[in-house]
C-alpha positions as CSV (number, residue, x, y, z in Angstrom):
1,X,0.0,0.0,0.0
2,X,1.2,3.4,-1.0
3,X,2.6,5.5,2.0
4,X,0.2,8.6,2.7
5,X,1.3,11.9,1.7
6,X,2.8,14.3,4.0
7,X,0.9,17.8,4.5
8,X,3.6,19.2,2.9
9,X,3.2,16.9,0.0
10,X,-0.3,17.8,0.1
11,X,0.8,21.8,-0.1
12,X,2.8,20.9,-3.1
13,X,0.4,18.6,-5.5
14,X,-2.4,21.5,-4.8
15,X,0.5,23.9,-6.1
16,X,1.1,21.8,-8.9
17,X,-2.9,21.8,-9.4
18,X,-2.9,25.4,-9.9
19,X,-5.6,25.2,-6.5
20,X,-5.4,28.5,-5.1
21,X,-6.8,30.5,-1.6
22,X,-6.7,26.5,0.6
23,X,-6.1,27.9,4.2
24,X,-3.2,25.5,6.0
25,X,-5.0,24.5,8.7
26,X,-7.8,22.7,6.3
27,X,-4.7,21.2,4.7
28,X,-3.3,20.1,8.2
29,X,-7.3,18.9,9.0
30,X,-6.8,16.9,5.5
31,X,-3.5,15.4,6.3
32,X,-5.0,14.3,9.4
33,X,-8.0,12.5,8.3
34,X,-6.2,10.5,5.8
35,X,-3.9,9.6,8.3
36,X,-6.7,8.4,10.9
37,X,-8.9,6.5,8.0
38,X,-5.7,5.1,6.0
39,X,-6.4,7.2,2.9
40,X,-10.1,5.5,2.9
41,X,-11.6,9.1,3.1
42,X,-13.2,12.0,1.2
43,X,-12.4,15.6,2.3
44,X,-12.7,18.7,1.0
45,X,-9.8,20.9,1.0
46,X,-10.5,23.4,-1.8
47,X,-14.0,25.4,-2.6
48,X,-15.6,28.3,-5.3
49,X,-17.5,30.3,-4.7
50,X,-20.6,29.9,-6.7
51,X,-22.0,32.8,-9.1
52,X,-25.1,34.0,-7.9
53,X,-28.2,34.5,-10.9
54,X,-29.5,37.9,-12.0
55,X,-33.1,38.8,-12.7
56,X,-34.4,38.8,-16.3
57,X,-35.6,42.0,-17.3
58,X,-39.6,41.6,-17.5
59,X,-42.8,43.1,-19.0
60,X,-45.8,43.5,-16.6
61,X,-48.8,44.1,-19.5
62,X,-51.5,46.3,-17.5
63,X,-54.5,44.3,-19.5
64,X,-55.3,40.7,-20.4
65,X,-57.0,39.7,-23.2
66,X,-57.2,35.9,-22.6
67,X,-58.6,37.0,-19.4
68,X,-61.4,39.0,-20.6
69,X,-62.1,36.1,-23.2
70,X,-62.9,33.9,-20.5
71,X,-65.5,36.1,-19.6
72,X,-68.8,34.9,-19.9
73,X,-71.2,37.5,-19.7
74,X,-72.3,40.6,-17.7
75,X,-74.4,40.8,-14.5
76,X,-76.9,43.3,-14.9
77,X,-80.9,43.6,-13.4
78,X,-81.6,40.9,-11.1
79,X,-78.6,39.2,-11.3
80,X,-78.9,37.6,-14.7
81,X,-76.1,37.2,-16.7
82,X,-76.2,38.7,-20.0
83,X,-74.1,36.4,-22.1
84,X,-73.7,39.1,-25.3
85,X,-71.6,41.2,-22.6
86,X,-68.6,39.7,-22.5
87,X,-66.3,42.8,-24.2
88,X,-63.6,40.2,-25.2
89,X,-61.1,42.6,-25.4
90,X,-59.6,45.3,-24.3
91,X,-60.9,49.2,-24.7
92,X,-57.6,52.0,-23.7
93,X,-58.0,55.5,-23.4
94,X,-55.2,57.7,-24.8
95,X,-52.6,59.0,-22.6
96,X,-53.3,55.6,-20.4
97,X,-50.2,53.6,-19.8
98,X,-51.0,49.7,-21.0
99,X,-47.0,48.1,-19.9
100,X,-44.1,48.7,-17.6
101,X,-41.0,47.1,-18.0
102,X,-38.6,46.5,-15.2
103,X,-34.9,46.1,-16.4
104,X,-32.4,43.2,-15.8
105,X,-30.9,43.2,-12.8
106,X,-27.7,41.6,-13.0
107,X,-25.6,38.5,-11.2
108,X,-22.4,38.3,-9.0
109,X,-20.1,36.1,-11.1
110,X,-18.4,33.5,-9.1
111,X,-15.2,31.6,-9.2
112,X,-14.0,28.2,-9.2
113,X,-10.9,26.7,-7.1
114,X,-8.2,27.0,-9.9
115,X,-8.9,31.2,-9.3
116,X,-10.8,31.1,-12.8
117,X,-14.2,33.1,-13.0
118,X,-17.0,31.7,-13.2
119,X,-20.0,34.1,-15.1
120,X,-23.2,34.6,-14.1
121,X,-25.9,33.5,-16.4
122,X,-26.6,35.8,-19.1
123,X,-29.6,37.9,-18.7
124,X,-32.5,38.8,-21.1
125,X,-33.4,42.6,-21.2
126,X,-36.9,41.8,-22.9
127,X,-37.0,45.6,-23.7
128,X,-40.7,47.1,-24.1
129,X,-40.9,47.8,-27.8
130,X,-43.2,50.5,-29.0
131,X,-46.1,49.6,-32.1
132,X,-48.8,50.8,-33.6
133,X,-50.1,54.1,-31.7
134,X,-47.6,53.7,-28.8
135,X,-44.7,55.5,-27.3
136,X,-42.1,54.8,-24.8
137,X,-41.9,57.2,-21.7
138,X,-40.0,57.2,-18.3
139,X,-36.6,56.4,-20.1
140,X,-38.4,53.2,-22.2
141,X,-40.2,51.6,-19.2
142,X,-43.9,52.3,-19.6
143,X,-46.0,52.1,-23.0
144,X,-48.5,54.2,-23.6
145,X,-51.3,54.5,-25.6
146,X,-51.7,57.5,-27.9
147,X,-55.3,57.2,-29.3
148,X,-58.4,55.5,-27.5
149,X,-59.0,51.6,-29.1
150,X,-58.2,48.3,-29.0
151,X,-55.1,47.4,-27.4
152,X,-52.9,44.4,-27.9
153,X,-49.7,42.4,-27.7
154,X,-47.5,40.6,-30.0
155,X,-44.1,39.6,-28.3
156,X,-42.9,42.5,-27.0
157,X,-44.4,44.9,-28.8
158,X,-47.5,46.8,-27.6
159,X,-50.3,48.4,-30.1
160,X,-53.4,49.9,-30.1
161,X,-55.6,50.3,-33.4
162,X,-58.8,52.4,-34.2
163,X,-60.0,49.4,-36.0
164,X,-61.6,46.5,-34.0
165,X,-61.5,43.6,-36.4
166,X,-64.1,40.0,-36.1
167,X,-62.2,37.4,-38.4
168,X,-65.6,35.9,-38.2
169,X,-69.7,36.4,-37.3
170,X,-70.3,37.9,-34.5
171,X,-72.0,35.8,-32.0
172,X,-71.1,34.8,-28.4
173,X,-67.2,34.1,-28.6
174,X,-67.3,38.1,-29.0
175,X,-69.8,39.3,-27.5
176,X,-71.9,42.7,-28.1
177,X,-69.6,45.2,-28.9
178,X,-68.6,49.4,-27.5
179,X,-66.1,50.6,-29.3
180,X,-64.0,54.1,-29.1
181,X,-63.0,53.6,-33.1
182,X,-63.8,51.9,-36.1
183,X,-65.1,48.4,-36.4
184,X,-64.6,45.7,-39.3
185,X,-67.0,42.5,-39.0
186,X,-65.9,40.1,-41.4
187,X,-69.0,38.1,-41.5
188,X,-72.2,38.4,-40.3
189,X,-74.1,40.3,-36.9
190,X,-76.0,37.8,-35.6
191,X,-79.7,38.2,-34.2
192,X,-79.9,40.6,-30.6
193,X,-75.9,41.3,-30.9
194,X,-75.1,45.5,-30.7
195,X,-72.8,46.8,-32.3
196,X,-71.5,50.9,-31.0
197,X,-68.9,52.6,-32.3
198,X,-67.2,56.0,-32.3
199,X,-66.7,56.1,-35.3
200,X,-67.1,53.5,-38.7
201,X,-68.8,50.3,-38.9
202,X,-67.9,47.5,-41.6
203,X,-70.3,44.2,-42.1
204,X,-69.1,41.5,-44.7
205,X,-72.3,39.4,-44.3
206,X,-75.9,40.8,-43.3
207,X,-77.4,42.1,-40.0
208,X,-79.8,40.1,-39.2
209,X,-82.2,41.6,-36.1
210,X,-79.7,43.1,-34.4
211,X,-78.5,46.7,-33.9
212,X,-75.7,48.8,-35.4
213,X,-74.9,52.2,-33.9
214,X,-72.4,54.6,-35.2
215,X,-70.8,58.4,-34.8
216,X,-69.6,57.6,-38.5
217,X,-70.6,56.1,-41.7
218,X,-71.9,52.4,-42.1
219,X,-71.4,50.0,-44.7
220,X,-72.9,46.6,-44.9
221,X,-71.9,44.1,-48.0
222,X,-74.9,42.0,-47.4
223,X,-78.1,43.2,-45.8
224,X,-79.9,45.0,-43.2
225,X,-83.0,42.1,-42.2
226,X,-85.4,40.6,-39.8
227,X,-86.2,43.7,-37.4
228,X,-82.7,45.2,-37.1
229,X,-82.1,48.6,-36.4
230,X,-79.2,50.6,-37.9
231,X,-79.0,53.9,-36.5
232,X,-75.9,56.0,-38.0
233,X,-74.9,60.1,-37.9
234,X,-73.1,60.2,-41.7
235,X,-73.7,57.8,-44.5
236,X,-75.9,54.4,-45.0
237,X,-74.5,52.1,-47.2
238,X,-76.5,48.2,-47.9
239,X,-77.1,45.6,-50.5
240,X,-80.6,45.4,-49.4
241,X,-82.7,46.0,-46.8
242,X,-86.4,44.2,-45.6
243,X,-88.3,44.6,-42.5
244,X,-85.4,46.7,-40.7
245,X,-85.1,50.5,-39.1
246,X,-82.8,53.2,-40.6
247,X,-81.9,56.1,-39.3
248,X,-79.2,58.3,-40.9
249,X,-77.8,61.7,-40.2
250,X,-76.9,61.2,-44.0
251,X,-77.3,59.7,-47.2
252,X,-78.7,56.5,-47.5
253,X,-77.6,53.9,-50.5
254,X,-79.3,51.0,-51.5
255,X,-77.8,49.0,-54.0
256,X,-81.2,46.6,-54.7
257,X,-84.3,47.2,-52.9
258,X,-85.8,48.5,-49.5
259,X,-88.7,46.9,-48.8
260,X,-91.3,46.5,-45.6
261,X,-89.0,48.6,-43.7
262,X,-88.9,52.4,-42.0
263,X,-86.6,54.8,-43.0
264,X,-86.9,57.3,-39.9
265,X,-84.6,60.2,-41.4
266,X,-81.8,60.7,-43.9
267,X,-80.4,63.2,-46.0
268,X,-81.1,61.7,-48.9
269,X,-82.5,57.7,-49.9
270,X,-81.4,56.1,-53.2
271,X,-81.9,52.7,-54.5
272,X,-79.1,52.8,-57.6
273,X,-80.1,49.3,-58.8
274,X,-82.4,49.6,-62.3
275,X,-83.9,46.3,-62.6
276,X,-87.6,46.6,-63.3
277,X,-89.3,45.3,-59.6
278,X,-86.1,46.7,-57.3
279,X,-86.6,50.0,-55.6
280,X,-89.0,51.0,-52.6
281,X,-92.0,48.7,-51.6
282,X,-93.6,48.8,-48.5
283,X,-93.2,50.6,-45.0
284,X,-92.6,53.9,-44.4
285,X,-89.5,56.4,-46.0
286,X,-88.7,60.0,-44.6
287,X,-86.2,62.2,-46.4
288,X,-84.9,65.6,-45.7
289,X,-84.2,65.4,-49.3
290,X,-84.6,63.5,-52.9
291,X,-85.5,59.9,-52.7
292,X,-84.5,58.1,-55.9
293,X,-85.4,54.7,-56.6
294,X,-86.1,52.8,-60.6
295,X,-89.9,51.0,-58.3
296,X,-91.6,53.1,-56.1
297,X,-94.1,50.7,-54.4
298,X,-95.3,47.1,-55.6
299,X,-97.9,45.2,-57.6
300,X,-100.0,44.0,-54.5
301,X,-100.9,47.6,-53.5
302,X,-98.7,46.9,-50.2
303,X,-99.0,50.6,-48.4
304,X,-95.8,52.4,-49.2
305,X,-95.3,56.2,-48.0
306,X,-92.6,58.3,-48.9
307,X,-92.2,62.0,-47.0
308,X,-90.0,64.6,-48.0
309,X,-89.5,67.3,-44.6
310,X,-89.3,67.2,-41.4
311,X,-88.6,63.7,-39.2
312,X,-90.7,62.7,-37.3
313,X,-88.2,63.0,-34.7
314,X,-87.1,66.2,-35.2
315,X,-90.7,67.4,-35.4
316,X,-91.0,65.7,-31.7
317,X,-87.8,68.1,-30.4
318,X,-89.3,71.4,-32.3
319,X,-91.9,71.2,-30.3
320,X,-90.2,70.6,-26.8
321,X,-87.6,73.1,-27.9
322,X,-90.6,75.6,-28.6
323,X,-92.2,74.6,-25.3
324,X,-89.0,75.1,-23.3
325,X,-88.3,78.1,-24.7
326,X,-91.9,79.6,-23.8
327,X,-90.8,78.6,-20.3
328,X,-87.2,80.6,-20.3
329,X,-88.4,83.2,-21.7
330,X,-90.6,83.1,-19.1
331,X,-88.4,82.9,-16.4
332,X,-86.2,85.9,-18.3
333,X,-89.0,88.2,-17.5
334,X,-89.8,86.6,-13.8
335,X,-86.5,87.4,-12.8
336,X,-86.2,91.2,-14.8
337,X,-89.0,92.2,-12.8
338,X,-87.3,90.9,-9.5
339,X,-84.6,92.3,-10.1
340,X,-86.4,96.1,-10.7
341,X,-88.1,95.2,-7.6
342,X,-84.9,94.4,-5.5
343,X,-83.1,97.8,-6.7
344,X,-81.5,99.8,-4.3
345,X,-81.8,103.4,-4.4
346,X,-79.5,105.5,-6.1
347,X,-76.2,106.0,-4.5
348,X,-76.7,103.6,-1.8
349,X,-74.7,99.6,-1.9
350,X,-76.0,97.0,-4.3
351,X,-77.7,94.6,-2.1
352,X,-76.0,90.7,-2.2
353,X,-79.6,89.5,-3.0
354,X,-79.9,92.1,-6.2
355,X,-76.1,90.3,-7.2
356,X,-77.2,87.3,-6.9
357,X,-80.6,88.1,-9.0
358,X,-78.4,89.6,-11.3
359,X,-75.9,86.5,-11.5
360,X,-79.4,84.4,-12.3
361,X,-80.8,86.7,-15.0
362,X,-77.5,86.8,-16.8
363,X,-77.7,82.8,-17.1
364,X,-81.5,82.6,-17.8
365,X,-80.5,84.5,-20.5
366,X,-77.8,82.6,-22.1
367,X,-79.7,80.0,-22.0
368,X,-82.9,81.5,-23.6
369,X,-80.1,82.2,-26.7
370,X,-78.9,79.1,-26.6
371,X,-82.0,77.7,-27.1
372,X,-83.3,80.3,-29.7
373,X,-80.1,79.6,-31.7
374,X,-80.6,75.5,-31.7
375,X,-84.6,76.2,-32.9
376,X,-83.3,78.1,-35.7
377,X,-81.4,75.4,-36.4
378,X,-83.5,72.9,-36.5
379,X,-85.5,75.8,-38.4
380,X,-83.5,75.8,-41.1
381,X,-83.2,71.9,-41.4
382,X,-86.5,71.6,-41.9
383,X,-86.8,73.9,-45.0
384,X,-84.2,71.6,-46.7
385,X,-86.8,69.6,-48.1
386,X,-87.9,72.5,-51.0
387,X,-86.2,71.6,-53.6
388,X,-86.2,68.1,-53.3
389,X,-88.0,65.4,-55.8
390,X,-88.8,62.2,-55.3
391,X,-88.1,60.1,-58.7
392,X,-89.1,57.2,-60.0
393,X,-86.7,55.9,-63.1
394,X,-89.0,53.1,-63.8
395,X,-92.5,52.7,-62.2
396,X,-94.5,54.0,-59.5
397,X,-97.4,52.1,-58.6
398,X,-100.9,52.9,-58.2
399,X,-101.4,53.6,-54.3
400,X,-98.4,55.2,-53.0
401,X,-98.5,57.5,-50.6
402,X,-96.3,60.9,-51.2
403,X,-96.0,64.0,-48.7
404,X,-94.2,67.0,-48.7
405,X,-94.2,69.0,-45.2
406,X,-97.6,68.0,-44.3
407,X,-98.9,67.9,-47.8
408,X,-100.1,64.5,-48.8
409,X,-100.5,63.0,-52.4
410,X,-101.9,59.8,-53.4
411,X,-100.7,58.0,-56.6
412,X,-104.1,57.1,-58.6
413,X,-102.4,55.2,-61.2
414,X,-99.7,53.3,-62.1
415,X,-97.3,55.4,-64.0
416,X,-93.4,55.0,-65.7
417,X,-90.6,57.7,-65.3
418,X,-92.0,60.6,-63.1
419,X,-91.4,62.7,-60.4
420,X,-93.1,64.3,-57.4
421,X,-91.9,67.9,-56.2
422,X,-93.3,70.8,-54.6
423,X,-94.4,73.9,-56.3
424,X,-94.7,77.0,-54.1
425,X,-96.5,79.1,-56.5
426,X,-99.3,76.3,-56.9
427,X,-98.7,75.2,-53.0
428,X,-99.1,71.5,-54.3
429,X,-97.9,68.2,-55.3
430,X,-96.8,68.4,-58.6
431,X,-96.0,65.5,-61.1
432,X,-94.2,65.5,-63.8
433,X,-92.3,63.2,-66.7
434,X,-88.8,62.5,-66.8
């Protein structure tokens, strides 16, 4: 058997090893327990020291979409959940901050017992990254949203867009839909589903009893059916429409036929298609302007009306505006006599009860021409309607009801290429060939 190294043969081989830092009294503990055990032992005379792990730098997104996915529904009166409610994704303001990042923070490298260094693990910075509509503040840690919509993720990278896109119908895996931009359905709106946006709505397919609302135009590739209701502050755009609601702050377009439906208020109504049954049958139309169609009515007498003036519904707020002004002006001369009543003398203090009369006269009568300026408005809107026609390129059937204003004319027979205007000299319906 091998004789067992002296401690200073043990000093020496670790030399020769390259091992550095061993203290001598762990070699002279060494020495000593191979010299008690007869070599049959395992001791440690040499250690590192181990390199301690950094933190990956990290992105903490401030929404979740999968999250709001998983959202079934909405809680609302008596604690029924509405399952079109689910918002399945998520709405940001602009200026509102949608990620922080925190930056790496990094290791302590370490060393092994030959002296050498051993590196800490190399870290990941997994630096925010600025898309569509965002910026970078506080020196690249937060993202923030620029414009009010959809946000969203990809990687690093966080984006909002105006336009809320369905790669699909929409049904329940979406959910009704309130939207601060523009939004893009690919197919079709299924029945009760809402649709509100601030701004644009697209349709690939047809809306089919449910309910479109929009602060821009709409435009729907397939139709407007089945009880739906589109109500829209610019432009109208469809294939078709039967048995739905329109209401447009501007034109309307119809590229084949309206039929059984009610047309509440546009600008202008046309149906551009020219084959010889497509046009307007049925239900009621009202226009601030022309209303241009190749079939006015249908065969079967089916009661069609077609106004040119004044809504309906803006007939409805003339007359509360008229009534409320009555009242203000009302309360104008209330408080003027008050106010003479509550003078003081001359050369003597203004009472604070004459101030404050005069405080409340001065906004009674703000008001008052506020509300004098929004009647002549509306004023004004209703007198669009005087040089406006309503045409028929190809027929108009016997039966169809046409008004101007509150003028009403009944078609007594079924006639080809006329139109219907109103003659201020005569004060009547006139027609006439095209």
């Amino acid at each position: 058997m091998a004789a067992l190294p002296t401690a200073e043969q043990l000093v020496l081989e670790l030399r020769r090893a390259k091992v550095v830092d061993v203290p001598a009294e762990r070699i002279a503990a060494a020495h000593e327990m191979l010299t008690r055990n007869n070599g049959l032992v395992a001791f440690p005379i040499a250690e590192g020291v181990p390199a301690i792990a950094g933190r990956d730098g990290h992105i903490e997104w401030l929404f979740d979409p999968e999250s709001e996915r998983e959202k079934p529904g909405t809680i609302g009166d008596r604690d029924r959940i509405d399952f079109r409610e689910r918002q399945a994704f998520v709405e940001v303001q602009a200026g509102q901050t949608i990620a922080v990042w925190t930056p790496p923070i990094p290791g302590t490298p370490g060393r092994d017992v030959f002296g050498r260094p051993i590196p800490a693990a190399k870290l990941v910075d997994n630096q925010l990254q600025a898309g569509k509509n965002v910026v970078l503040a506080a020196g690249g840690r937060e993202a923030v949203a620029q414009i009010a919509g959809h946000a969203f993720m990809g990687g690093r990278r966080a984006s909002v867009d105006r336009l809320h896109q369905v790669r699909g119908n929409l049904d329940y895996r979406e959910g009704n839909i309130h939207y601060p931009g523009n939004v893009e359905i690919q197919g079709d709106v299924l029945p009760g589903f809402r649709v509100e946006a601030d701004g644009n709505i697209s349709v690939g397919g047809v809306v089919d009893g449910a309910e479109l609302r929009a602060t821009g135009s709409v435009v729907v590739r397939g139709g407007i059916v089945n009880g739906a209701r589109v109500l829209v502050h610019e432009d109208l755009d469809a294939r078709y429409v039967l048995g739905a609601y329109l209401e447009c702050g501007g034109d309307i377009t119809i590229r084949e036929s309206l039929l059984h439906s009610i047309v509440g208020d546009c600008a202008r109504l046309e149906v551009t298609s020219r084959s010889g049954w497509r046009g307007v049958g049925g239900g009621r139309t009202n226009s601030r302007g022309n209303i241009v169609a190749f079939c006015l009515g249908t065969r079967a007498g089916l009661k069609t009306t077609l106004s040119v003036g004044t809504s309906a519904k803006d007939l409805l707020a003339r007359r509360r505006l008229e009534g409320r002004l009555t009242e203000k002006q009302r309360d104008v001369e209330r408080l003027q006599r008050l106010l003479t009543a509550h003078a003081s003398p001359p050369g003597q203090r203004v009472s604070p009860g004459y101030e404050k009369l005069l405080t409340v006269l001065g906004a009674a009568r703000l008001a008052l021409e506020n509300s004098t300026v929004e009647l002549a408005e509306l004023e004004a809107r209703s007198r669009t309607w005087l040089g406006a026609q309503v045409k028929a390129f190809g027929t108009v059937h016997e039966g169809v009801e046409i008004g101007f204003g509150e003028k009403k004319y009944r078609v007594k027979a079924t006639a080809g290429h006329v139109s219907f205007s109103w003659d201020e000299a005569q004060e009547a319906i006139v027609e006439k060939r095209l």
